[in-house]
mmCIF entry with sequence, helices, sheets and N, C-alpha, C, O atoms, coordinates in Angstrom:
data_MODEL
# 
_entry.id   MODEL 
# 
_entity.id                         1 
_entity.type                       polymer 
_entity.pdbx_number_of_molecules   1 
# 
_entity_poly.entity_id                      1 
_entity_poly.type                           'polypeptide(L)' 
_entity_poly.nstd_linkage                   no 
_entity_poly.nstd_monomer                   no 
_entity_poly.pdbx_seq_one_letter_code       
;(UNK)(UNK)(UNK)(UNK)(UNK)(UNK)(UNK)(UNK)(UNK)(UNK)(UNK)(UNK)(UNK)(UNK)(UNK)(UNK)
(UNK)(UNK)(UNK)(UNK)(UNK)(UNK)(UNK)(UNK)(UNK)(UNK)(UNK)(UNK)(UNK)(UNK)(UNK)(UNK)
(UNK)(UNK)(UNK)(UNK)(UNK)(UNK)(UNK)(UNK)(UNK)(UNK)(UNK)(UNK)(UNK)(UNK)(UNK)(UNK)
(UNK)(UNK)
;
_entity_poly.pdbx_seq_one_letter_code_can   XXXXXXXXXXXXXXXXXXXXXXXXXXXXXXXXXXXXXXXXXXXXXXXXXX 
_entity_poly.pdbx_strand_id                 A 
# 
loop_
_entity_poly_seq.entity_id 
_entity_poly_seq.num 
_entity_poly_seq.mon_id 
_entity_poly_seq.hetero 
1 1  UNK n 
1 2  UNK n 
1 3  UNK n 
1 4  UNK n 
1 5  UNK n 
1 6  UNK n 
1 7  UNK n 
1 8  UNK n 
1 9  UNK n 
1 10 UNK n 
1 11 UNK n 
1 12 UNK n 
1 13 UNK n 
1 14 UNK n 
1 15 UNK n 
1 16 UNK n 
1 17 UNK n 
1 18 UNK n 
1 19 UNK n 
1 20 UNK n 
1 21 UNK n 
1 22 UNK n 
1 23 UNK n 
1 24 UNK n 
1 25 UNK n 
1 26 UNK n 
1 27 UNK n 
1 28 UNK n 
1 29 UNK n 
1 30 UNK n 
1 31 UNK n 
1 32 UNK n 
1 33 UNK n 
1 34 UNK n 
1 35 UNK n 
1 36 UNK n 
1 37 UNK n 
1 38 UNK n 
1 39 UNK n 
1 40 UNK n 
1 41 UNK n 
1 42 UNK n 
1 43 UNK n 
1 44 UNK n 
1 45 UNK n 
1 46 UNK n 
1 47 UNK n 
1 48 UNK n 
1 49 UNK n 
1 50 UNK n 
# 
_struct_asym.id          A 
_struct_asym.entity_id   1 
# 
loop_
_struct_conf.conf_type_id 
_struct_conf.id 
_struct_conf.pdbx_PDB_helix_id 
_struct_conf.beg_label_comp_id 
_struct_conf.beg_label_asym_id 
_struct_conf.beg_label_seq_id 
_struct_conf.pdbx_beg_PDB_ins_code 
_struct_conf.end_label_comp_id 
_struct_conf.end_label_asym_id 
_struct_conf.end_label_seq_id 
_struct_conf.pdbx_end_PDB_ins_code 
_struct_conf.beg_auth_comp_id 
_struct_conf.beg_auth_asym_id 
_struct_conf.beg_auth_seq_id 
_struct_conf.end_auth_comp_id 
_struct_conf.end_auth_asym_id 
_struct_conf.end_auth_seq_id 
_struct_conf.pdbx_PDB_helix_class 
_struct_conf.details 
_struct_conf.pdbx_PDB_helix_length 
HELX_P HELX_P1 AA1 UNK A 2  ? UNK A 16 ? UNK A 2  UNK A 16 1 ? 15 
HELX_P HELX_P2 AA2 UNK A 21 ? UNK A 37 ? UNK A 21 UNK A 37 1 ? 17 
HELX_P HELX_P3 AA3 UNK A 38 ? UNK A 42 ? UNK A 38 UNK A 42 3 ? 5  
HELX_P HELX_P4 AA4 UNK A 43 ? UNK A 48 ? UNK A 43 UNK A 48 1 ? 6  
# 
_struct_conf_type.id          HELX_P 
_struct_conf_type.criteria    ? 
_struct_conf_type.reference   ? 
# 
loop_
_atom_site.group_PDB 
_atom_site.id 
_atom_site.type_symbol 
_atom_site.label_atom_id 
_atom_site.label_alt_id 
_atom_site.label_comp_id 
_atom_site.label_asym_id 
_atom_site.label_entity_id 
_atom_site.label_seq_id 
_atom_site.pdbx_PDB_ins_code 
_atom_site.Cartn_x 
_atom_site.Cartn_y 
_atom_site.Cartn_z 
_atom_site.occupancy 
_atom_site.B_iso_or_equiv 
_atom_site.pdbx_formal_charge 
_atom_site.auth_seq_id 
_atom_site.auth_comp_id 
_atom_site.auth_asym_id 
_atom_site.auth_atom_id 
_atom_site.pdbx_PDB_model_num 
ATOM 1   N N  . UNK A 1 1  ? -108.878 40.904 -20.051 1.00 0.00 ? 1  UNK A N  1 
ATOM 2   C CA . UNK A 1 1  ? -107.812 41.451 -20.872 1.00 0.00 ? 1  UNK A CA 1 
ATOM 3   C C  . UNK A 1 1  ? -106.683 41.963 -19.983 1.00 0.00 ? 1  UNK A C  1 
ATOM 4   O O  . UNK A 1 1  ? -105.484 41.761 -20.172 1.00 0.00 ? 1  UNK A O  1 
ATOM 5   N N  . UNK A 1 2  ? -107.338 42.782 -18.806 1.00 0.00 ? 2  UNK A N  1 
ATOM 6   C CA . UNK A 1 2  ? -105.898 43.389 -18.050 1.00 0.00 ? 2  UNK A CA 1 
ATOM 7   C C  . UNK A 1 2  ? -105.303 41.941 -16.971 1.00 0.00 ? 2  UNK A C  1 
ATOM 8   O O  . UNK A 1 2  ? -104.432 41.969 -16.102 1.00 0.00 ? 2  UNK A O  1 
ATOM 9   N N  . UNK A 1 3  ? -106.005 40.974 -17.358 1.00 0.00 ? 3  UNK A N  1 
ATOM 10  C CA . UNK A 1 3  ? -105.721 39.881 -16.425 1.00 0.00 ? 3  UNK A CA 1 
ATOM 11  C C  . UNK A 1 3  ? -104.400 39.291 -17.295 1.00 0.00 ? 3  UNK A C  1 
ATOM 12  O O  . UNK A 1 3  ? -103.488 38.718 -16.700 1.00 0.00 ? 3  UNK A O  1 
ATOM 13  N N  . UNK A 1 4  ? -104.385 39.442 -18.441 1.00 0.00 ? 4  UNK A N  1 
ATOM 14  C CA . UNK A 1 4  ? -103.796 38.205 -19.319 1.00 0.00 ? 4  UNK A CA 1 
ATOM 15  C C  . UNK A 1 4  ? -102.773 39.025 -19.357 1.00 0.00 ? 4  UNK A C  1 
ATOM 16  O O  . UNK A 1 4  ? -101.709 38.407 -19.411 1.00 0.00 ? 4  UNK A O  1 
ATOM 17  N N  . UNK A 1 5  ? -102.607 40.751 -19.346 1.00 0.00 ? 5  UNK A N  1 
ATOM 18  C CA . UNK A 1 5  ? -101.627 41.580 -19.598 1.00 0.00 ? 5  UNK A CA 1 
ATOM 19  C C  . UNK A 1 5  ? -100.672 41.592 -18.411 1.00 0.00 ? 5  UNK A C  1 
ATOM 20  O O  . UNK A 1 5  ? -99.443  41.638 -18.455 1.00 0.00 ? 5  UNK A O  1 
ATOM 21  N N  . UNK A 1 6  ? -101.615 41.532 -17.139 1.00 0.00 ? 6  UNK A N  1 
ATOM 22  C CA . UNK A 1 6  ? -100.886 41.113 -16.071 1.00 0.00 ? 6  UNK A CA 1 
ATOM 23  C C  . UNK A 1 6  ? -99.628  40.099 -16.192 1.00 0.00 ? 6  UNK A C  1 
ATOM 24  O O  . UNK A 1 6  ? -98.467  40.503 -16.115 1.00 0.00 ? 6  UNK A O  1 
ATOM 25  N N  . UNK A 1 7  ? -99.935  38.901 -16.365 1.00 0.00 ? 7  UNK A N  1 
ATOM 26  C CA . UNK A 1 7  ? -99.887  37.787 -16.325 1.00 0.00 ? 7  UNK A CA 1 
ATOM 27  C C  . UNK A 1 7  ? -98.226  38.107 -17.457 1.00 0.00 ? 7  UNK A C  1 
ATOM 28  O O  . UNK A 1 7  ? -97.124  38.127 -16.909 1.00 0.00 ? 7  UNK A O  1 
ATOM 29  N N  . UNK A 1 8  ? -98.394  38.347 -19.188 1.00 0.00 ? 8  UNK A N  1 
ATOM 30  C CA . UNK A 1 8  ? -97.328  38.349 -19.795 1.00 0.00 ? 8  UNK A CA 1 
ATOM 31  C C  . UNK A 1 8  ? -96.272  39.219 -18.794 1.00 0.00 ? 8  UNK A C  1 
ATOM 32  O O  . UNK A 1 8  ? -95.179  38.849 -18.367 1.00 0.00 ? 8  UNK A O  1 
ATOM 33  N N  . UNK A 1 9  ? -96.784  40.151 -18.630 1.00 0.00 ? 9  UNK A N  1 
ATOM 34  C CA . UNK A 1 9  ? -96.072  41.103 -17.637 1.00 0.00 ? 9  UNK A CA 1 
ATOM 35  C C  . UNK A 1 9  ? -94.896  40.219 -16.596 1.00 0.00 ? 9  UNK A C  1 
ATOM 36  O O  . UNK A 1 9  ? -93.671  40.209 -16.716 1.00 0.00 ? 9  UNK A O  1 
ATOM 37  N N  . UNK A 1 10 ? -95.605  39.627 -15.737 1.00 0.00 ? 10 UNK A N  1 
ATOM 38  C CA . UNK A 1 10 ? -95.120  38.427 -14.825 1.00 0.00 ? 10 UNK A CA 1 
ATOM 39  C C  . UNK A 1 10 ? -93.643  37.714 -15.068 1.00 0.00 ? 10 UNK A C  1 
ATOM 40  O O  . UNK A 1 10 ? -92.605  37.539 -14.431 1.00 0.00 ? 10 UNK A O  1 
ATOM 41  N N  . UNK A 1 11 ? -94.335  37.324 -16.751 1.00 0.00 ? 11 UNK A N  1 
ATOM 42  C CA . UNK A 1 11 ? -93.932  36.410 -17.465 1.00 0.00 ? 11 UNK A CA 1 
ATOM 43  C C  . UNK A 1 11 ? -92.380  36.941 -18.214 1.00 0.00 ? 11 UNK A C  1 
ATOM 44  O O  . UNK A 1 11 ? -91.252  36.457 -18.303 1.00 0.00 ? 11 UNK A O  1 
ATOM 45  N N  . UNK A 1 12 ? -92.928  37.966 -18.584 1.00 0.00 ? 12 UNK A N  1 
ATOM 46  C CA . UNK A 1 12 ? -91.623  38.815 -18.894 1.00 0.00 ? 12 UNK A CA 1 
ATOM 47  C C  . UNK A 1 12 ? -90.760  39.096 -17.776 1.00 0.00 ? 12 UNK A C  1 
ATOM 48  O O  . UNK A 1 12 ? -89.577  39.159 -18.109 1.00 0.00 ? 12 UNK A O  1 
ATOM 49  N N  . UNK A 1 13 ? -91.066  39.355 -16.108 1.00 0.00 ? 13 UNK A N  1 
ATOM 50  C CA . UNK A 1 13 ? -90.120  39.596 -15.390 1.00 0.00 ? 13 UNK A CA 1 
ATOM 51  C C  . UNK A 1 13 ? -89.368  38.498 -14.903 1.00 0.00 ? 13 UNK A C  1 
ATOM 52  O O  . UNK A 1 13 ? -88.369  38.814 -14.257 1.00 0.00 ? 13 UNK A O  1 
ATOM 53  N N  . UNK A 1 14 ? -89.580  37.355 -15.041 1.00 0.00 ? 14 UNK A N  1 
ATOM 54  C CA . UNK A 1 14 ? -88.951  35.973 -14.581 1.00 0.00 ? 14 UNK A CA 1 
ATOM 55  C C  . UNK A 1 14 ? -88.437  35.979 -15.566 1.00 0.00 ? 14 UNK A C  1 
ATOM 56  O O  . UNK A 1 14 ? -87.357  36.494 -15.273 1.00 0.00 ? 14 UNK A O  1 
ATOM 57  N N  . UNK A 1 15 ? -88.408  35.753 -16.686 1.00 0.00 ? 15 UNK A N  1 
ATOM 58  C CA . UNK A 1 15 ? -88.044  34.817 -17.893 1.00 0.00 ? 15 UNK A CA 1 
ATOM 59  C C  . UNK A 1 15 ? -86.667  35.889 -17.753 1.00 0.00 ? 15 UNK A C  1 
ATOM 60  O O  . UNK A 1 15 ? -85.590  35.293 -17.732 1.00 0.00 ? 15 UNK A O  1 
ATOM 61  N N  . UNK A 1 16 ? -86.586  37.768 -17.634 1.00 0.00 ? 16 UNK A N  1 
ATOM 62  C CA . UNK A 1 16 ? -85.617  38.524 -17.460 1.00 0.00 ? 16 UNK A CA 1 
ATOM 63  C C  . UNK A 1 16 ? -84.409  38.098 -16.677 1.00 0.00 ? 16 UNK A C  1 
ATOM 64  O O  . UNK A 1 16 ? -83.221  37.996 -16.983 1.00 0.00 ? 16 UNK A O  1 
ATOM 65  N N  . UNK A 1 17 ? -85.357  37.790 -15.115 1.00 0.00 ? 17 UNK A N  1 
ATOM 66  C CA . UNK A 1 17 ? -84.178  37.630 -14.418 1.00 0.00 ? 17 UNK A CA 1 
ATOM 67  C C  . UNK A 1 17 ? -83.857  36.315 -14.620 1.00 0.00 ? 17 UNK A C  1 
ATOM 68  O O  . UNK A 1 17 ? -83.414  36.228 -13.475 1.00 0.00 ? 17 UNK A O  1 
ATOM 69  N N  . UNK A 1 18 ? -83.697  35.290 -15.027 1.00 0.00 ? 18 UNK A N  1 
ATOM 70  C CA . UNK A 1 18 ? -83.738  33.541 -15.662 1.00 0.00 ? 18 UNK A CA 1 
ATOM 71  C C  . UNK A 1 18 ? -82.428  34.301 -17.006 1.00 0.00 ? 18 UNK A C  1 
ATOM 72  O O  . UNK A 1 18 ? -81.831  33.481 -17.705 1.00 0.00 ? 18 UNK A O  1 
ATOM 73  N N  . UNK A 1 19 ? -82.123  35.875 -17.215 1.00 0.00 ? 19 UNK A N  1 
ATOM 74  C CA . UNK A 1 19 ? -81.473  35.615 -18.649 1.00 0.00 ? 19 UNK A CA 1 
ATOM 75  C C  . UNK A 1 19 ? -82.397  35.177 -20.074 1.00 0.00 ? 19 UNK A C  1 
ATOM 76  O O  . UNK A 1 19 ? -81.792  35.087 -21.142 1.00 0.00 ? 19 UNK A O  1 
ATOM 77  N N  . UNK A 1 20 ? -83.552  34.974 -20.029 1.00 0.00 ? 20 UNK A N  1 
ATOM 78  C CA . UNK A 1 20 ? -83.865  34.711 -21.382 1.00 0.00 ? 20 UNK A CA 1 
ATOM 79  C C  . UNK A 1 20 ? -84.270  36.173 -22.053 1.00 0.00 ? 20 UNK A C  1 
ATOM 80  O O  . UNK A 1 20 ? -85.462  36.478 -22.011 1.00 0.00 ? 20 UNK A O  1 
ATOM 81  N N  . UNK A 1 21 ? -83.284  37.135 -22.702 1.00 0.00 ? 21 UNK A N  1 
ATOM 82  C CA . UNK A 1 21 ? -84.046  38.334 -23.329 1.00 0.00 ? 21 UNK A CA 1 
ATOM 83  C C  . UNK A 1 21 ? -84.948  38.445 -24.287 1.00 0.00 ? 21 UNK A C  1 
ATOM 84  O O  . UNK A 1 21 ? -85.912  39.210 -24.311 1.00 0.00 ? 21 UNK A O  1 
ATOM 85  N N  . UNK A 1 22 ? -84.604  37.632 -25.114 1.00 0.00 ? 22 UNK A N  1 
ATOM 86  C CA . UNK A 1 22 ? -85.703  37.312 -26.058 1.00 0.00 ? 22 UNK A CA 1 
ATOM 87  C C  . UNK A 1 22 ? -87.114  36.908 -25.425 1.00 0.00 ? 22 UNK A C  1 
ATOM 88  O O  . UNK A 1 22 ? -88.171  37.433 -25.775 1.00 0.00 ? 22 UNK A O  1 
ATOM 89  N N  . UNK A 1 23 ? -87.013  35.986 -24.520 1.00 0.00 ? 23 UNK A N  1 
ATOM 90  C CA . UNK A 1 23 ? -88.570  35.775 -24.577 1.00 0.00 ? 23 UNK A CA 1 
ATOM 91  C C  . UNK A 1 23 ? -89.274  36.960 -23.861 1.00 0.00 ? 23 UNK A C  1 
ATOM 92  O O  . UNK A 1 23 ? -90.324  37.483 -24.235 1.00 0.00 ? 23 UNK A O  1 
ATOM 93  N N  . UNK A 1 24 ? -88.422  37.356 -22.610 1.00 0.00 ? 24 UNK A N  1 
ATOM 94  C CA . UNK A 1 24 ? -88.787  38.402 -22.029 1.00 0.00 ? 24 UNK A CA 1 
ATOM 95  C C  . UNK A 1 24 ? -88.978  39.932 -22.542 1.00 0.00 ? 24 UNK A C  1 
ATOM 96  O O  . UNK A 1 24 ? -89.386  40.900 -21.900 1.00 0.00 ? 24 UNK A O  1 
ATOM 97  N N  . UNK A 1 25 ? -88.501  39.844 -24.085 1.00 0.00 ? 25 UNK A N  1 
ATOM 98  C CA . UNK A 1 25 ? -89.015  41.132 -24.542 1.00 0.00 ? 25 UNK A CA 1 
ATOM 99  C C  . UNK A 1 25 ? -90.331  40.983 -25.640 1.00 0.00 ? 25 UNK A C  1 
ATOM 100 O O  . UNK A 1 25 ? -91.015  41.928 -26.030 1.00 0.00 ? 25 UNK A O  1 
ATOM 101 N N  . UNK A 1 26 ? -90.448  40.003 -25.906 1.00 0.00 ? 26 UNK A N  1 
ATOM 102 C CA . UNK A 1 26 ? -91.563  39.239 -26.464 1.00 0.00 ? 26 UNK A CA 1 
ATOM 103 C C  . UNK A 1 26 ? -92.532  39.284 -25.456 1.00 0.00 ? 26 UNK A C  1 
ATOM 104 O O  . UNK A 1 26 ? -93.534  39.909 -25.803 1.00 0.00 ? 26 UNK A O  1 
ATOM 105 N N  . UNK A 1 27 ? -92.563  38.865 -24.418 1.00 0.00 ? 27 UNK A N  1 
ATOM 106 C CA . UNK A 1 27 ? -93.881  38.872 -23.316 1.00 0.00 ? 27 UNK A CA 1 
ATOM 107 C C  . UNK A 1 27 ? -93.964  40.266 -22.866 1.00 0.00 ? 27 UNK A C  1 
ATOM 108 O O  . UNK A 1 27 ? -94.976  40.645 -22.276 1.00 0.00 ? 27 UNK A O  1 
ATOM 109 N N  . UNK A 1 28 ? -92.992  41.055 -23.092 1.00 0.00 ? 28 UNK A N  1 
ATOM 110 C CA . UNK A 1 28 ? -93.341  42.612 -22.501 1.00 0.00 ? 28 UNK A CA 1 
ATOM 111 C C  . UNK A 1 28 ? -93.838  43.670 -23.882 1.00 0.00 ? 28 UNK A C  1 
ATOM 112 O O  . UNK A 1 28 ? -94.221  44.840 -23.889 1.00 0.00 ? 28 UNK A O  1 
ATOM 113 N N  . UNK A 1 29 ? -93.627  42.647 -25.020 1.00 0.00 ? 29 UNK A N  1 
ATOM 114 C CA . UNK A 1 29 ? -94.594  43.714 -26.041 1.00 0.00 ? 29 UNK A CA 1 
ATOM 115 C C  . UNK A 1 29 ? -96.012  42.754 -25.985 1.00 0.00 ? 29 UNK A C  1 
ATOM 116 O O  . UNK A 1 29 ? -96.998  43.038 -26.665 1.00 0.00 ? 29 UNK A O  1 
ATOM 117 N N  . UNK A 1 30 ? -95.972  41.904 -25.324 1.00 0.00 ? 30 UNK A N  1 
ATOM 118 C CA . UNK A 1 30 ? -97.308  41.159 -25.761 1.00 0.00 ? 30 UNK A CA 1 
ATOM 119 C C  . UNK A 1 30 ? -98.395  41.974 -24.604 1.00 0.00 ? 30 UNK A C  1 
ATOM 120 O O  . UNK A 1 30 ? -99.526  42.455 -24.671 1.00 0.00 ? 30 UNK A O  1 
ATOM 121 N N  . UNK A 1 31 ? -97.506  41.843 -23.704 1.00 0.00 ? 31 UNK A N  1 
ATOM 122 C CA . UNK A 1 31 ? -98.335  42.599 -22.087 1.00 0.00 ? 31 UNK A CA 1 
ATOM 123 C C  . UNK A 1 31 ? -98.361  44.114 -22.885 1.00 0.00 ? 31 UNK A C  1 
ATOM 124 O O  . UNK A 1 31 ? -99.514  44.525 -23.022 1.00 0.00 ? 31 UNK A O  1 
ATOM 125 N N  . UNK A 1 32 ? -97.651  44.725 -23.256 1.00 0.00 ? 32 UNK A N  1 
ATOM 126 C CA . UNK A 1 32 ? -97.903  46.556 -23.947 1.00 0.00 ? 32 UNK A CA 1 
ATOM 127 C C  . UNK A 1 32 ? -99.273  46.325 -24.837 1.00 0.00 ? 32 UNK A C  1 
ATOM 128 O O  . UNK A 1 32 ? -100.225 47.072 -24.614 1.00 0.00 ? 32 UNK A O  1 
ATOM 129 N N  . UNK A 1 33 ? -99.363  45.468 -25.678 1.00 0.00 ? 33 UNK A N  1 
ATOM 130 C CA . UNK A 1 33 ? -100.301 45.537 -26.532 1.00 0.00 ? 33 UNK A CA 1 
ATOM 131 C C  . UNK A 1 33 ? -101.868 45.358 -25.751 1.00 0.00 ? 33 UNK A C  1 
ATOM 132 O O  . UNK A 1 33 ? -102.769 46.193 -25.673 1.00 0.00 ? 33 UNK A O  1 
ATOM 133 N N  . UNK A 1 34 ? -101.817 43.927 -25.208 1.00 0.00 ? 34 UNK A N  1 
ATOM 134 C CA . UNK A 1 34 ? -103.072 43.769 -24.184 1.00 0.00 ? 34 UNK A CA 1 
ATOM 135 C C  . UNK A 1 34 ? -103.271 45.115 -23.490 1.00 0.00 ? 34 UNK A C  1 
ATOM 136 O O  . UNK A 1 34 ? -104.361 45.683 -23.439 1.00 0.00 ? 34 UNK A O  1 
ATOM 137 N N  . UNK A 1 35 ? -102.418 45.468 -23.090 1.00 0.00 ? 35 UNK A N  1 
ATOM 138 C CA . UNK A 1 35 ? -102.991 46.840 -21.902 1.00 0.00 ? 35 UNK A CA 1 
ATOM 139 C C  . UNK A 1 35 ? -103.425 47.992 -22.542 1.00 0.00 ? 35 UNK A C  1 
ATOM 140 O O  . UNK A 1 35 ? -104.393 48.600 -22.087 1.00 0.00 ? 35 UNK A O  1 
ATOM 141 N N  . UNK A 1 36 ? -102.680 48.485 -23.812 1.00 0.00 ? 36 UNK A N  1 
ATOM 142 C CA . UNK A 1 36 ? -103.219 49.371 -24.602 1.00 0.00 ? 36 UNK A CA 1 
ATOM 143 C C  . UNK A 1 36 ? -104.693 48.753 -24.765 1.00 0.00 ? 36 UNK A C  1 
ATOM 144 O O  . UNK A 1 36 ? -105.663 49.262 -24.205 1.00 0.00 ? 36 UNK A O  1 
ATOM 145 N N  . UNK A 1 37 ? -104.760 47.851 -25.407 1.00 0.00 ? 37 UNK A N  1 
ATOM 146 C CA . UNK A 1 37 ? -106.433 47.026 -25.734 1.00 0.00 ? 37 UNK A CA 1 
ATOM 147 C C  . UNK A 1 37 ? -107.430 47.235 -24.694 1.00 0.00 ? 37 UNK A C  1 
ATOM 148 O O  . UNK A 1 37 ? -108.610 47.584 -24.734 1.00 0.00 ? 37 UNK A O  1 
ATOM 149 N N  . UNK A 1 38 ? -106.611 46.916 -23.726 1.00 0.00 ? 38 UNK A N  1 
ATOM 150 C CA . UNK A 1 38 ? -107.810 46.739 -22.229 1.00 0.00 ? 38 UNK A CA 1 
ATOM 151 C C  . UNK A 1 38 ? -108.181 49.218 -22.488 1.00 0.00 ? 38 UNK A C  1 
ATOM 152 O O  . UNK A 1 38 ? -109.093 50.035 -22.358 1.00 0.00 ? 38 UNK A O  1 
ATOM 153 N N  . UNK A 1 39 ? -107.345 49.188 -22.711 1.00 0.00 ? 39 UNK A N  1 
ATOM 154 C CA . UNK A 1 39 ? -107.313 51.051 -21.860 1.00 0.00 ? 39 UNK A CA 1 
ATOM 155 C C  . UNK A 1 39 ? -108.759 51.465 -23.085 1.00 0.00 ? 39 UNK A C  1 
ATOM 156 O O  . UNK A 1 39 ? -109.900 51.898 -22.925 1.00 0.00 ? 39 UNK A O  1 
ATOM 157 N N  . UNK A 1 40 ? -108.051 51.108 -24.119 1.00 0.00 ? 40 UNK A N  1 
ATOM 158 C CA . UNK A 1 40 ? -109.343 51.623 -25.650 1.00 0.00 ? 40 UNK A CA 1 
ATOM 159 C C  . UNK A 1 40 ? -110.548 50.819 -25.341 1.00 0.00 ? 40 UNK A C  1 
ATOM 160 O O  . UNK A 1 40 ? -111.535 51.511 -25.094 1.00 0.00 ? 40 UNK A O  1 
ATOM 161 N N  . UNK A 1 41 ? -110.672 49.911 -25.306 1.00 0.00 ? 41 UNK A N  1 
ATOM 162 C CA . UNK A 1 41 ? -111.771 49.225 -24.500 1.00 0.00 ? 41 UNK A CA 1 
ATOM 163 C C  . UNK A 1 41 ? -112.579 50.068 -23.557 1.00 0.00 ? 41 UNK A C  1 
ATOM 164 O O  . UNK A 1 41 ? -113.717 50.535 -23.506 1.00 0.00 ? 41 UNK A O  1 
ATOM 165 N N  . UNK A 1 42 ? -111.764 50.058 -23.019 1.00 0.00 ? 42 UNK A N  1 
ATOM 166 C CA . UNK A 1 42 ? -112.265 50.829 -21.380 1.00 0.00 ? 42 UNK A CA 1 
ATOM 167 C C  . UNK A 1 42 ? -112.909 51.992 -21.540 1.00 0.00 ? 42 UNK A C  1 
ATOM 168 O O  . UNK A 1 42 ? -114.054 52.147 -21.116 1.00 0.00 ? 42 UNK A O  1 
ATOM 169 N N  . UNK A 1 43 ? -112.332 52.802 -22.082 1.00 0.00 ? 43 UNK A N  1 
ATOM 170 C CA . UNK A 1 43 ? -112.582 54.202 -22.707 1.00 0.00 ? 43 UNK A CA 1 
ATOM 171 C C  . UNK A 1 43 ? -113.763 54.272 -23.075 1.00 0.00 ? 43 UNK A C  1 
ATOM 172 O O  . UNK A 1 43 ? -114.596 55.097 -22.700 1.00 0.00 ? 43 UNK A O  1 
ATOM 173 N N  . UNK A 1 44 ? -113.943 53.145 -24.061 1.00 0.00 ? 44 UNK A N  1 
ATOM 174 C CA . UNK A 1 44 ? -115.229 53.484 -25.070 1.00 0.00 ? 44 UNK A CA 1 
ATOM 175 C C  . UNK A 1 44 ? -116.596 52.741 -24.232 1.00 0.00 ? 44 UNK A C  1 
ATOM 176 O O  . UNK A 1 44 ? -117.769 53.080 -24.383 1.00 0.00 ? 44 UNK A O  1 
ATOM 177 N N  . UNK A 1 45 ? -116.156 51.790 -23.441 1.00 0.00 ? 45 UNK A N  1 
ATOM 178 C CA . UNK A 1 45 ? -117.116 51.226 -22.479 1.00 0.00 ? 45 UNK A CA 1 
ATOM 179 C C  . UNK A 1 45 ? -117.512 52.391 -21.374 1.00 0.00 ? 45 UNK A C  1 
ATOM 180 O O  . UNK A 1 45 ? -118.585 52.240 -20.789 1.00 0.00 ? 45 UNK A O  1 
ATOM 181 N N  . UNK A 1 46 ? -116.789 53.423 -21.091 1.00 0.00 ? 46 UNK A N  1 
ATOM 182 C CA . UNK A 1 46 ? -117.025 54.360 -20.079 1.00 0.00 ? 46 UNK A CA 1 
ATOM 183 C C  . UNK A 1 46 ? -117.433 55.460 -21.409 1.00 0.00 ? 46 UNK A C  1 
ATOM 184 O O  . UNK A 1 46 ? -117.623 56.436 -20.683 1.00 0.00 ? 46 UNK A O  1 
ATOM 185 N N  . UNK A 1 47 ? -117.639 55.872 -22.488 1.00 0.00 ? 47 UNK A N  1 
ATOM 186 C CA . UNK A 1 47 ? -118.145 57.026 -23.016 1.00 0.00 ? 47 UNK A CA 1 
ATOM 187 C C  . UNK A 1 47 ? -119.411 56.368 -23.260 1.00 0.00 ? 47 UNK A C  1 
ATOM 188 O O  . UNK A 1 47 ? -120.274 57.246 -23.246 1.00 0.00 ? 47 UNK A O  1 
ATOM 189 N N  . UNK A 1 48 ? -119.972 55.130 -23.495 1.00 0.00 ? 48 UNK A N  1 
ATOM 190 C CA . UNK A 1 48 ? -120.896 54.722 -23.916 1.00 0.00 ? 48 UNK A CA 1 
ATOM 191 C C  . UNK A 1 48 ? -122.044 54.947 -22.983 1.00 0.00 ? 48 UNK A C  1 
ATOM 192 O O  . UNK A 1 48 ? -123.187 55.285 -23.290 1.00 0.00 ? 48 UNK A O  1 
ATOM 193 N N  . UNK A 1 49 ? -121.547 54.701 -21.772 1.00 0.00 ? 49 UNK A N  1 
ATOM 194 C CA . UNK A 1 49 ? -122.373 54.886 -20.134 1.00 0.00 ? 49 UNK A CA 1 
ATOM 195 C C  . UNK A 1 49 ? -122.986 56.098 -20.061 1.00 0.00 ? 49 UNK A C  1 
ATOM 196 O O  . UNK A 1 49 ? -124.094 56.259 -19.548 1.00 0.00 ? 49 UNK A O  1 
ATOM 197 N N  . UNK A 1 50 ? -122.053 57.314 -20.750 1.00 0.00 ? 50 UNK A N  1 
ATOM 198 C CA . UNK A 1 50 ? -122.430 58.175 -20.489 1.00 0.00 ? 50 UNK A CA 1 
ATOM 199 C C  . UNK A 1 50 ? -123.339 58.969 -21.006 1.00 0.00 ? 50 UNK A C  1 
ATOM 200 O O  . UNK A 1 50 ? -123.626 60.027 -20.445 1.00 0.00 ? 50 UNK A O  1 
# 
């Protein structure tokens, strides 16, 4: 998950400097959402351990 968030992330900073805003604000809410996902994930995978 934080791989793929990476990745839009990336995706959003090229496509920025390339001028495309649209796509690049599209891949930077797609990367916000994955990373929130990965963090709640994470969370509950680390309270569960405990």
């Amino acid at each position: 998950m934080l791989y793929y968030a990476v990745v839009f992330f990336i995706i959003a900073i090229i496509a920025a400097i390339f001028g495309f805003g649209g796509i690049a604000a599209g891949a930077a809410g797609i990367a916000k959402v994955l990373f929130v996902v990965f963090l709640i994930l994470a969370i509950i995978t680390f309270l569960r351990r405990a």
